[in-house]
NUROVEX-83090 format. One record per residue (C-alpha): residue number from 1; residue in three letters; x, y, z. Coordinates in Angstrom, 2 decimals. Layout:
! residues N
NUM/ala/X/Y/Z
...
This chain:
! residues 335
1/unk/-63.59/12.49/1.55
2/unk/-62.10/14.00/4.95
3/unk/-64.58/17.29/5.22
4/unk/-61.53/18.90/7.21
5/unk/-59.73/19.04/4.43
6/unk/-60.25/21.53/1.11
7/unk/-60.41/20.65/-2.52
8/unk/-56.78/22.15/-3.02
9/unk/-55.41/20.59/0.03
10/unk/-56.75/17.24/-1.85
11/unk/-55.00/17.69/-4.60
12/unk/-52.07/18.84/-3.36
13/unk/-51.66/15.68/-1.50
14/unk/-52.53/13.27/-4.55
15/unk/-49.73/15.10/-6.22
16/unk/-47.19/14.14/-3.25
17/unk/-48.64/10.56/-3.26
18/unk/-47.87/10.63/-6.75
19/unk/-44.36/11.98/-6.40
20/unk/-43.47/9.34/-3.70
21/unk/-44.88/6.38/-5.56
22/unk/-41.38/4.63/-7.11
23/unk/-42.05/4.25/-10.75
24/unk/-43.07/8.15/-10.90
25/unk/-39.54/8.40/-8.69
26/unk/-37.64/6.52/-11.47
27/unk/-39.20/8.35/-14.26
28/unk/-38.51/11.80/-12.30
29/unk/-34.34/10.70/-11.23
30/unk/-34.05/10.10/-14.93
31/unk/-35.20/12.75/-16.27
32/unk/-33.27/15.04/-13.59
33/unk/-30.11/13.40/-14.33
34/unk/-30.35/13.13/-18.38
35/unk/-27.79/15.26/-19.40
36/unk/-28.79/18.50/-22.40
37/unk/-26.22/17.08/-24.64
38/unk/-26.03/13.61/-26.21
39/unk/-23.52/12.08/-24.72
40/unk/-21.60/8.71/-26.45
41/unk/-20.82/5.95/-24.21
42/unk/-18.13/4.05/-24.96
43/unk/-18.67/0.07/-24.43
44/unk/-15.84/-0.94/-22.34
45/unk/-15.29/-4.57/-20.58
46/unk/-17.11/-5.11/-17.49
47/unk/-14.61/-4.80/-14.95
48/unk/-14.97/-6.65/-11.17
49/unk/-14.71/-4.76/-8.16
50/unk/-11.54/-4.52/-6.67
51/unk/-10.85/-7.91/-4.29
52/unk/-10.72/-6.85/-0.90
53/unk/-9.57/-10.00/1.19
54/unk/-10.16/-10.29/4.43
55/unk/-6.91/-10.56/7.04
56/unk/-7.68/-14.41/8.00
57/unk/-7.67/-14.98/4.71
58/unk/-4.62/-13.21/4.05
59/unk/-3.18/-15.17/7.23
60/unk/-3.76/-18.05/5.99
61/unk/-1.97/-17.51/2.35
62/unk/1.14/-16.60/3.85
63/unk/1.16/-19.18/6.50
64/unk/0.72/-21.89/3.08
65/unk/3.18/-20.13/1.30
66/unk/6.27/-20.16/3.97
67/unk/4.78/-23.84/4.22
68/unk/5.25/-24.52/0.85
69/unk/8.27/-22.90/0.81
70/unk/9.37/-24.99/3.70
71/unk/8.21/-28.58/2.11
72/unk/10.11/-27.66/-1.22
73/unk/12.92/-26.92/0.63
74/unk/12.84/-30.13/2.65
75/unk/12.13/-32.31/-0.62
76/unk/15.33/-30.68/-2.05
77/unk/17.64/-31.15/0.52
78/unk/16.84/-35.08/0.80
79/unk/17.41/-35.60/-2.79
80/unk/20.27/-33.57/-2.60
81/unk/23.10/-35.40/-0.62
82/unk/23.75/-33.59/2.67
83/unk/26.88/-32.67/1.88
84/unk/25.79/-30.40/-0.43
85/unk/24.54/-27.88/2.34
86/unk/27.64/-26.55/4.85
87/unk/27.13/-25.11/8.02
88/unk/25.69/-25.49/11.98
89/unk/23.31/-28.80/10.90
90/unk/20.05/-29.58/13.69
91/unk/16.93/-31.52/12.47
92/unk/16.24/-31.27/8.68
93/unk/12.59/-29.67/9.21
94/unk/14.16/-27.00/11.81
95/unk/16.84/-26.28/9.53
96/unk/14.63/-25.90/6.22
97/unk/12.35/-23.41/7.81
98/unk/14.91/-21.66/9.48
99/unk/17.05/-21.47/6.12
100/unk/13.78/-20.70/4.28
101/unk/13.08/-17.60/6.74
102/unk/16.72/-16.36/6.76
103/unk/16.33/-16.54/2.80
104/unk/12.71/-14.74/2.11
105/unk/13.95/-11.96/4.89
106/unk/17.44/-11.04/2.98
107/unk/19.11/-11.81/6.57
108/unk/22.13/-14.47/5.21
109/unk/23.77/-14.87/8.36
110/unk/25.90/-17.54/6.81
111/unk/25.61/-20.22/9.74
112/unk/23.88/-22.54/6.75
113/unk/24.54/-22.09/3.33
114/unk/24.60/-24.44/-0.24
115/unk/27.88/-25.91/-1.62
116/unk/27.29/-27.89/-4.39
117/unk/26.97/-26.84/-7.62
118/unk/23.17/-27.87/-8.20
119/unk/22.29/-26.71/-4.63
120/unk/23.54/-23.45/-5.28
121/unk/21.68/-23.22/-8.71
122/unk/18.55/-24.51/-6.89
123/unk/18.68/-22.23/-3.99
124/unk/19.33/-18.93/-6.68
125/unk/16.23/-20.02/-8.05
126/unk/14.24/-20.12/-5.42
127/unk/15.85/-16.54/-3.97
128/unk/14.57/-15.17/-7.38
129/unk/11.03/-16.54/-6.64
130/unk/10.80/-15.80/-3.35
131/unk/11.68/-11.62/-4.29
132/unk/9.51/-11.83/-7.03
133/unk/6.32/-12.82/-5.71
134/unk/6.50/-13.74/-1.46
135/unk/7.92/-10.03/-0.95
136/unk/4.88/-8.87/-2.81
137/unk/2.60/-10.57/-1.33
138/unk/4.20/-9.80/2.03
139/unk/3.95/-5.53/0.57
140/unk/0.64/-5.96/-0.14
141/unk/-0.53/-8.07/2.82
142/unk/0.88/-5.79/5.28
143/unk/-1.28/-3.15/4.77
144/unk/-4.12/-4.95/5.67
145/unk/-2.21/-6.11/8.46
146/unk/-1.64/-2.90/9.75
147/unk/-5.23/-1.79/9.39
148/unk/-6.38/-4.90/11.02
149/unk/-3.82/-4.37/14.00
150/unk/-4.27/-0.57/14.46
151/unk/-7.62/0.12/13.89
152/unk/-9.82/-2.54/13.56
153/unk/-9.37/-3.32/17.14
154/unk/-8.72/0.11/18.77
155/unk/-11.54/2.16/17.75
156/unk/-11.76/4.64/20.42
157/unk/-7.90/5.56/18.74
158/unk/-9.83/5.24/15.43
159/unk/-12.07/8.10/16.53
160/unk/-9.55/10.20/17.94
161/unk/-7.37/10.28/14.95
162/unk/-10.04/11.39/12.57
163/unk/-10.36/14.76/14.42
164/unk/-7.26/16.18/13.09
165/unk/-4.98/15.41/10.12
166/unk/-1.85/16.59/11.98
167/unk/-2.63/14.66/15.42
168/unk/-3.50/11.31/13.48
169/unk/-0.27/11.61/11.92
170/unk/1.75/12.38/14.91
171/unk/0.05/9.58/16.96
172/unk/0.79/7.06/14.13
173/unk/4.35/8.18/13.94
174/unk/4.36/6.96/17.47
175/unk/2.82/4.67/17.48
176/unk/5.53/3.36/14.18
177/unk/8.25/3.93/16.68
178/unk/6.58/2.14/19.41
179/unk/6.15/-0.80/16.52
180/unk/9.63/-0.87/15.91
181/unk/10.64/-0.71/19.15
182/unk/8.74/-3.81/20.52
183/unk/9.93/-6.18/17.63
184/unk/13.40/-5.21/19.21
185/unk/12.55/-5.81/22.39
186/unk/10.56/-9.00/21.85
187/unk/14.02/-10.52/19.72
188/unk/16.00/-9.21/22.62
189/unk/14.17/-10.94/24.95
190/unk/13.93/-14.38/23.25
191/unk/17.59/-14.51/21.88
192/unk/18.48/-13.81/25.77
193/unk/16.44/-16.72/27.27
194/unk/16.35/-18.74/24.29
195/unk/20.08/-18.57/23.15
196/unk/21.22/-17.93/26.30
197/unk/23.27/-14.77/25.35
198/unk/24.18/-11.46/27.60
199/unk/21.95/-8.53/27.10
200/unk/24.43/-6.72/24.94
201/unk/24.69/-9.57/22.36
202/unk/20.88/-10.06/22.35
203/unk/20.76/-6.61/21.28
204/unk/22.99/-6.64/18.85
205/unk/21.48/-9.52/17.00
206/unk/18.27/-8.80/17.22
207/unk/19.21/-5.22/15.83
208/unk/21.32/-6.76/13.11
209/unk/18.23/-9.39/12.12
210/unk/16.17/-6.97/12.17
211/unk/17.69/-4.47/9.92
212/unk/18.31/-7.46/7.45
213/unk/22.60/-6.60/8.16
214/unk/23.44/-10.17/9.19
215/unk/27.29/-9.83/9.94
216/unk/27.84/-13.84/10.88
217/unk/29.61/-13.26/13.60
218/unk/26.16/-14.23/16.10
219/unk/23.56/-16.31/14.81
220/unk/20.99/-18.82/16.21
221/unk/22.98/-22.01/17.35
222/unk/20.04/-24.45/18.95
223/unk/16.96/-25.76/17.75
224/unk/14.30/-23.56/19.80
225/unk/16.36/-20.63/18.43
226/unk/15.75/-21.63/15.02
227/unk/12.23/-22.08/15.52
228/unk/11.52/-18.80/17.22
229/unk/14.15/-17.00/14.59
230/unk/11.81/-18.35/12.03
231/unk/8.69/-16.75/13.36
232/unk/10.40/-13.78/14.84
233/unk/11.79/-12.97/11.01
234/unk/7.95/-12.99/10.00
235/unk/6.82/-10.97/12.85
236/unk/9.79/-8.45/11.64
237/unk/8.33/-8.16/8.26
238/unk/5.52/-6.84/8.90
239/unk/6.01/-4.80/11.92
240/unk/9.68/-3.21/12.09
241/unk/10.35/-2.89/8.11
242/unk/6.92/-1.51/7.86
243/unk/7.24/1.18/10.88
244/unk/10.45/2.36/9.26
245/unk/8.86/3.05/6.13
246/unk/6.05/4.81/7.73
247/unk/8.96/7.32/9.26
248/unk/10.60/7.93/6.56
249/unk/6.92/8.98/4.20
250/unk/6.41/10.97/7.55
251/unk/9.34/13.17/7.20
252/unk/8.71/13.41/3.66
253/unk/4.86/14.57/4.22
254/unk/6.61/16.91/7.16
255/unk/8.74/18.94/4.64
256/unk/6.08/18.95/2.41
257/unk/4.08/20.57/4.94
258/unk/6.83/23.18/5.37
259/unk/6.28/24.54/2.01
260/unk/3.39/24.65/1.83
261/unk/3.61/27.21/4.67
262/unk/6.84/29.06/3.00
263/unk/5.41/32.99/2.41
264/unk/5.29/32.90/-1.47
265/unk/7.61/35.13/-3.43
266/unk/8.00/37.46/-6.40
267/unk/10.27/34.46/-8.50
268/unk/7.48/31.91/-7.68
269/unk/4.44/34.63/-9.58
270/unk/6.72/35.22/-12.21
271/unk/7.90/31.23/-12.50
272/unk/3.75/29.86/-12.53
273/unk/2.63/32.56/-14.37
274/unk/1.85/30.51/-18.12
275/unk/1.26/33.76/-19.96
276/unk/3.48/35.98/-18.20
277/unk/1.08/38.57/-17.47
278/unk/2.69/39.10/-13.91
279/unk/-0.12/37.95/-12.47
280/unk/-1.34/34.25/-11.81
281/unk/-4.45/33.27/-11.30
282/unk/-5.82/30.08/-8.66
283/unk/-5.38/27.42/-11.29
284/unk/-2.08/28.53/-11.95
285/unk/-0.94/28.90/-8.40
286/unk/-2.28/25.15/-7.39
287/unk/-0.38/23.84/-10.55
288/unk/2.57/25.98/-9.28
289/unk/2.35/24.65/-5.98
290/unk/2.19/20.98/-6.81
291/unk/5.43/21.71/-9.06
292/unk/7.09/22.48/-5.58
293/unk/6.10/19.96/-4.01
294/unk/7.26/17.83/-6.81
295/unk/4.02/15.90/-6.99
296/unk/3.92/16.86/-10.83
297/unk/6.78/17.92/-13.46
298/unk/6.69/19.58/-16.19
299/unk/6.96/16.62/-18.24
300/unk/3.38/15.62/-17.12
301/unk/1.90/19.13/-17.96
302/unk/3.34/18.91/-21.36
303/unk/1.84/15.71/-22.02
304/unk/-1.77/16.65/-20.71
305/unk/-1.72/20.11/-22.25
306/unk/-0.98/18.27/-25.64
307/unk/-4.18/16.04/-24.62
308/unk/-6.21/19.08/-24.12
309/unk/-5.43/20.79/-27.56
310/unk/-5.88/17.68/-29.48
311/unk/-9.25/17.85/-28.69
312/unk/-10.54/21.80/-27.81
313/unk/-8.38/23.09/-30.57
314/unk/-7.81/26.32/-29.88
315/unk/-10.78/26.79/-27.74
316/unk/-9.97/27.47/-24.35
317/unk/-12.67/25.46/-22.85
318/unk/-13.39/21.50/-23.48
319/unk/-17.39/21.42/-24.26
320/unk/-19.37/18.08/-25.06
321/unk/-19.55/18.48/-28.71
322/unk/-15.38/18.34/-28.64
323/unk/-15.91/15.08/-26.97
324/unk/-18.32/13.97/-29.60
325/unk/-15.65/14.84/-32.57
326/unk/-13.11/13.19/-30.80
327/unk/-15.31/9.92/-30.44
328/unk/-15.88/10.33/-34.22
329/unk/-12.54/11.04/-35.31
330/unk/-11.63/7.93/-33.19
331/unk/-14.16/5.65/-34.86
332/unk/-15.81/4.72/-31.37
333/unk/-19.16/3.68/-31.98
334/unk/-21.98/5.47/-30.38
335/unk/-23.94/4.14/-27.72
């Protein structure tokens, strides 16, 4: 025994030993967190956490799939004659992933295009693939992509955009443009060396390409062209389509923004109040708001307000033991 210290200072720190010792702590958080009403559980399926992949590994997907899609097109057109294709004709494995590229990015410049009958029913078939699952792969790819280009390696940006919801969005609106604007440059640049084209008609295609217009009237003639077309069209898919879209949810969140500022008015108390009493209270207001906003209808407040008095009744508050009758009246078994 430390003669410093008293009998009630003793005790008072075999109680705190006690406390910090962890089966007393796991006794103690359960019995803190139990809840004052019985409360059934209902057994559902044990569901996996959500797969997060990591970018190489999403890399490395799409690179397989445009090779796939690249073999399979090079299997069908040698054992389909060659005739059966029509069009500016290089090497077989320049023009299948060029053609494959053109295809997957909705481009159709027309330079290369099936003519007979079962290479035209072949292609359609793969088209229909290639929207139906490489463009969603691509959508849901490319946000990783993003998060991996922007933030992941620029984390002194990464800091400065979480100071301010307004100046992150700003900055990423620029930094959309600035997207968009190198993927034109960088086609501009390699159609003019590559294809050996003036300025103007660099810009032009590379505009056209990458705003998926493809008139016909310019196209990539030469094999390098093909093979940088073919990457370039990749590179445009995930940069220039997806900076576009960011503008456009931009001005949407912008005008959003503006009314939520609006002053409100005497039509918008009188249009959320639900029991037209004049007067609405913060609930009411929110739900209002939203309505404006046009993040909810009224459609969806029907259907949840239905959901609420199918189980409080009349009751204008949802307590535990309407939860348990509702469990009961559902035949769910309690846990």
């Amino acid at each position: 025994m430390n003669p410093e210290m008293t009998e009630h200072e003793e005790d008072v720190k075999a109680v705190i030993e006690r406390l910090f010792k962890p089966e007393f702590q796991q006794r103690l958080t359960r019995c803190l967190s139990a809840p004052s009403t019985f409360i059934p559980v209902e057994k559902e399926k044990y569901r996996k956490e959500t797969f997060k992949p990591k970018i190489w590994t999403i890399e490395a997907i799409l690179m397989a799939l445009a090779l796939v899609a690249v073999i399979v097109f090079y299997m069908i057109a040698i054992s389909i004659n060659a005739s059966s294709f029509k069009g500016e004709k290089r090497s077989k494995i320049v023009d299948s992933f060029y053609f494959t590229m053109v295809t997957v990015s909705t481009v159709g410049y027309g330079d290369l295009f099936p003519y007979a009958p079962l290479a035209k029913l072949v292609i359609c078939c793969f088209m229909l693939l290639s929207s139906l699952y490489l463009n969603h792969a691509l959508n849901v790819s490319k946000g990783y992509i993003s998060h991996f280009l922007i933030f992941k390696k620029l984390q002194w940006f990464r800091r400065w955009l979480r100071k301010r919801w307004r100046r992150a969005s700003v900055a990423r609106l620029f930094f959309a443009i600035f997207t968009a604007i190198s993927s034109l440059c960088l086609g501009t640049i390699g159609i003019h060396f590559i294809e050996k084209l003036s300025w103007r008609e660099s810009l032009c295609l590379s505009i056209v390409t990458s705003t998926t217009v493809g008139y016909g009237d310019q196209n990539f003639k030469s094999t390098e062209g093909r093979v940088f077309a073919g990457v370039w069209m990749i590179y445009n898919l995930f940069t220039f389509a997806d900076s576009m879209l960011y503008i456009a949810h931009f001005r949407l969140n912008w005008s959003l923004l503006g009314l939520l500022k609006r002053n409100i008015a005497v039509v918008d108390v009188a249009e959320g109040a639900l029991r037209n009493s004049g007067a609405i209270s913060k609930e009411e207001f929110v739900l209002l708001m939203l309505k404006k906003m046009k993040l909810i209808h009224q459609v969806d407040v029907e259907i949840i307000s239905r959901k609420f008095e199918a189980m409080a009744g009349v009751n204008p508050r949802l307590t535990t033991g309407h939860i348990i009758d509702d469990y009961k009246r559902r035949g769910v078994a309690l846990a």
